[in-house]
Steps between C-alpha positions, in 0.01 A plus 500: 500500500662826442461821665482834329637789646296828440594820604298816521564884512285701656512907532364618802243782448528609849817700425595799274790370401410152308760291661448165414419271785737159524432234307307201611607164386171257503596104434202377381442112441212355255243598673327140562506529847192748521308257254588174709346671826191664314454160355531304865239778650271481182499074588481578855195666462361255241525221728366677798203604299455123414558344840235784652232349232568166594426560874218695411392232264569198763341699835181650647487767723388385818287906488310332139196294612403195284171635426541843480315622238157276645585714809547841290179438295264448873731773682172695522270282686783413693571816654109543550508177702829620727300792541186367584652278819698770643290671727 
């Protein structure tokens, strides 16, 4: 792998006079390591996103009743009847 040297001059507009600020010397390499770790997050996240489905997919709630929606559809009398025995 080789390494390229790039060097940069900058003029600093802070000061009348122009000087030229020293030069910075930058070894770069080929730039794969930024790709390798946005690739390992990107799969991270893929196979979080799967193994959260899966449990979703496998469990119940213990909140979710089994016949919730009978229950939803009579909620109305029920709450008369609660109601009605309280005195």
């Amino acid at each position: 792998m080789q390494k390229y040297r790039l060097t940069a001059v900058c003029r600093d507009n802070r000061k009348d006079s122009g000087t030229i600020m020293k030069n910075k010397e930058l070894a770069t390499g080929s730039g794969a390591h930024w790709k390798i770790i946005l690739g390992l997050l990107v799969a991270f996240f893929i196979g979080a996103q799967i193994l959260t489905m899966v449990f979703a997919a496998r469990t119940v709630a213990p909140v979710v009743d089994h016949d919730y929606y009978q229950k939803g559809l009579h909620y109305g009398e029920t709450l008369r009847l609660e109601k009605a025995e309280k005195p």
